[in-house]
C-alpha positions in Angstrom: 158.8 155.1 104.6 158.9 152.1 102.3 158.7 153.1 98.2 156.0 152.5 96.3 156.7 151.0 92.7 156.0 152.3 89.9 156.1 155.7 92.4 153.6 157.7 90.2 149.6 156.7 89.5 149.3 156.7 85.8 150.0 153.1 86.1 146.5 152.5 87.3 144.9 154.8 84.1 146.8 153.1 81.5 147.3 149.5 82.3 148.6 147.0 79.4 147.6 143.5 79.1 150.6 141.2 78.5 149.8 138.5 75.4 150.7 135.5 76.6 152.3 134.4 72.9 154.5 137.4 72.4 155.7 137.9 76.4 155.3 134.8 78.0 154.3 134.6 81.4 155.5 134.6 85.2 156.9 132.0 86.7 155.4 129.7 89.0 157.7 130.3 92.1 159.2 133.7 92.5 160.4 135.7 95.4 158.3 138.4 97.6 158.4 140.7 94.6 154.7 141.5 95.2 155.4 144.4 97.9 152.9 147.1 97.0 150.8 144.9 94.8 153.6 145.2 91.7 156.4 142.5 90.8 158.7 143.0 88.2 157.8 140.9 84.9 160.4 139.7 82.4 160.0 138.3 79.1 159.9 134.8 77.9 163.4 134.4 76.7 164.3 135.6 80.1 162.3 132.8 82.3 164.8 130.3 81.7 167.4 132.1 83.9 164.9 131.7 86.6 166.6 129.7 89.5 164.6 127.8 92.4 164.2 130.2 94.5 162.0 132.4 92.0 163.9 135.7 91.1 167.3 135.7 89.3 170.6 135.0 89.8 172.0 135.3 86.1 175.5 133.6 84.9 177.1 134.9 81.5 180.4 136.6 82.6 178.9 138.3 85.5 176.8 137.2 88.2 173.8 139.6 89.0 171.5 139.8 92.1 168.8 141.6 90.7 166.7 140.7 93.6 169.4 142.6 96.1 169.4 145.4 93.5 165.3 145.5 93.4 165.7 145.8 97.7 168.2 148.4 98.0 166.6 150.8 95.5 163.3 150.3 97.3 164.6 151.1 100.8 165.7 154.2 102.5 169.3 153.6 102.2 169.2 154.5 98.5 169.7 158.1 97.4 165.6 160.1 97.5 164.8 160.2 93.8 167.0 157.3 92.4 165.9 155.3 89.7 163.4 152.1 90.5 164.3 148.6 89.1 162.1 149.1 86.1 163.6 152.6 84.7 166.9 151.8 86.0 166.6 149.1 83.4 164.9 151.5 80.9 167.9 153.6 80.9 170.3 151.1 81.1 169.1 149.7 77.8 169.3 153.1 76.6 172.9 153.6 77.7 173.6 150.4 75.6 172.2 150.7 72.2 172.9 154.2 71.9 174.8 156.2 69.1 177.5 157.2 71.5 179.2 155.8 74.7 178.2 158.1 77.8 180.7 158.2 80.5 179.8 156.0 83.9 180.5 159.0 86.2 178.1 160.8 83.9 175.4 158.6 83.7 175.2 157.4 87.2 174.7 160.7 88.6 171.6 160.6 86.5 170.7 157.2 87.6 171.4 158.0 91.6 171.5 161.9 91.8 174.4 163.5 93.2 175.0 160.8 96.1 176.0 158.8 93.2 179.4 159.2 94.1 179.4 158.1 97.9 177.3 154.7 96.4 178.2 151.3 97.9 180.8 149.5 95.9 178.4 146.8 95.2 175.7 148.7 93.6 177.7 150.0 91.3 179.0 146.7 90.2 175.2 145.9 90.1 174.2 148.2 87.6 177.2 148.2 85.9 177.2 144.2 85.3 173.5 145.0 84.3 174.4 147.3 81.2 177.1 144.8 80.5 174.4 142.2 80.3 172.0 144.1 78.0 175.3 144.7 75.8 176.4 141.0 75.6 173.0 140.2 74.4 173.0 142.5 72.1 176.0 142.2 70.3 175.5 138.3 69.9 174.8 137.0 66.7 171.3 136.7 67.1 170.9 139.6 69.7 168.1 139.9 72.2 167.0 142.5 74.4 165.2 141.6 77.6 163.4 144.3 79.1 162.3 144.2 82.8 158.6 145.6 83.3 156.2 145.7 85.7 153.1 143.7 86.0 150.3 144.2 88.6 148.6 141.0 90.2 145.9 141.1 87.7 148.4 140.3 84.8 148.3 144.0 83.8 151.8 144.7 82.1 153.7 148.2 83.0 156.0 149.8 80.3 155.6 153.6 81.0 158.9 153.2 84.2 160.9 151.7 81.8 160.6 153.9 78.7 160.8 157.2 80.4 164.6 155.4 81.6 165.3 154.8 78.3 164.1 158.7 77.2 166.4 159.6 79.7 169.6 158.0 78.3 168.4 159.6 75.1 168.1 163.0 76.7 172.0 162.4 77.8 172.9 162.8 74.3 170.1 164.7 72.2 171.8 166.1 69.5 173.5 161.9 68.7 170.2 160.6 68.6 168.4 162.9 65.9 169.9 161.1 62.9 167.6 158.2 64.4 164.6 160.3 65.7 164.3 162.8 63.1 165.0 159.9 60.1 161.9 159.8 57.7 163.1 156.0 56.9 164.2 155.1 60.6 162.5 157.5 63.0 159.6 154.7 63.6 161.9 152.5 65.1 161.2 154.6 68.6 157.9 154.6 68.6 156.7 152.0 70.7 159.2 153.7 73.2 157.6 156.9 73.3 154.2 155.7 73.2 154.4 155.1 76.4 155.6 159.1 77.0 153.7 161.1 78.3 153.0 165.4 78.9 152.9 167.1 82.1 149.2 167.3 81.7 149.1 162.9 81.0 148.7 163.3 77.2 150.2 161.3 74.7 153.6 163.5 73.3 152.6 161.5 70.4 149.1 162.6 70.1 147.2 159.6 70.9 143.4 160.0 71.7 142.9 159.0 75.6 140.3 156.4 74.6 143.2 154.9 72.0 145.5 154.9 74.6 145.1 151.4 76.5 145.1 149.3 73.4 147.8 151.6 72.2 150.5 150.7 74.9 149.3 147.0 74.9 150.5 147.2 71.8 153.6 149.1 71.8 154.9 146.8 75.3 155.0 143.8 73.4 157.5 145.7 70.8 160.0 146.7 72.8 162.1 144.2 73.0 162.3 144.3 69.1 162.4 147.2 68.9 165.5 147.6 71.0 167.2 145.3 69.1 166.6 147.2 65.7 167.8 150.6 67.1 170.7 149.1 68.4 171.1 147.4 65.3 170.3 150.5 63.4 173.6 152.9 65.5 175.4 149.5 64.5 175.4 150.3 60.8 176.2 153.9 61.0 179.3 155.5 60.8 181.3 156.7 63.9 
């Protein structure tokens, strides 16, 4: 049976609207990405690297099929319970502007599950040539963090997949990131991240009212990719 993405309904409760100013918007010719009503939505900076054909094929050092990637973590030749596109990316970002390097063998079996190890060799390389992506960005002089969302047909921007990623890399190194999280002068720097985090009940971790909530992630969405930058920039400054 072919995956549904995002895989779990809140998506449809707590819908963002992109702003057109601060995002940018999708392309005019993209690939089949709209299986299941969903298509992967990246932000402005990002729609340069757009080729002809509609999805990306990304040069720095590495060359990414992130359209190849998308496909073989939708079908049934992917390990049950793997990370989609969207979190993948999440927790990929995650992995890179983190207080501490994790190990690949470590992280990928919390990306794939314990099939990691018998993975294709070219997935690996896929996700790997990802993270090294979102690192080269960042580390430039004027870094940049691109997040990959989801965004329904009716222009309705999805953060929640790729924040609970990220919350996973965190949750690889708890104790590492509580000079950030518990900071009084730096802790904010998260919080358009977990804003989009939510209870086993679907409540707010942060507390906000379920009537707040909508306008709340619209708002947090458009952050991320700052915010990214700043807590990267943030582990940057700290000593090792």
């Amino acid at each position: 049976m072919e995956r549904v993405k995002p895989s779990h309904i809140r998506i449809t409760r707590y819908r963002n609207t992109p702003k057109k100013a601060a995002i940018g918007c999708l392309p005019k010719e993209g690939p089949d990405l709209l299986r299941q009503g969903l298509m992967p939505f990246r932000t402005k900076a990002s729609l340069a690297l757009l080729v002809k054909q509609g999805w990306e094929r990304q040069r720095m050092d590495d060359v990414l099929d992130l359209d190849a990637l998308d496909a073989y973590l939708m079908s049934d030749s992917s390990p049950d319970g793997c990370m989609l596109l969207s979190d993948m990316d999440g927790f990929l970002h995650g992995l890179a502007c983190g207080p501490v390097s994790v190990p690949t063998s470590e992280w990928l079996k919390v990306a794939f599950g314990p099939e990691a190890e018998a993975l294709a060799g070219w997935v690996v390389e896929s996700v790997e040539t990802r993270l090294r992506q979102i690192l080269s960005k960042l580390e430039r002089e004027d870094p940049v963090a691109e997040p990959i969302f989801w965004q329904a047909p009716e222009g309705h921007l999805i953060a929640m997949d790729w924040c609970e990623g990220f919350m996973q890399a965190v949750a690889l190194r708890p104790k590492n990131w509580l000079r950030l999280t518990e900071s009084g002068e730096n802790g904010h720097l998260i919080q358009p991240i977990m804003s989009h985090i939510l209870d086993e009940n679907g409540n707010s971790v942060l507390g906000i009212a379920h009537e707040d909530l909508d306008a709340a992630l619209d708002d947090a969405a458009v952050r991320i990719p700052d915010t990214v930058v700043k807590i990267f920039l943030f582990w940057k400054s700290q000593p090792r």
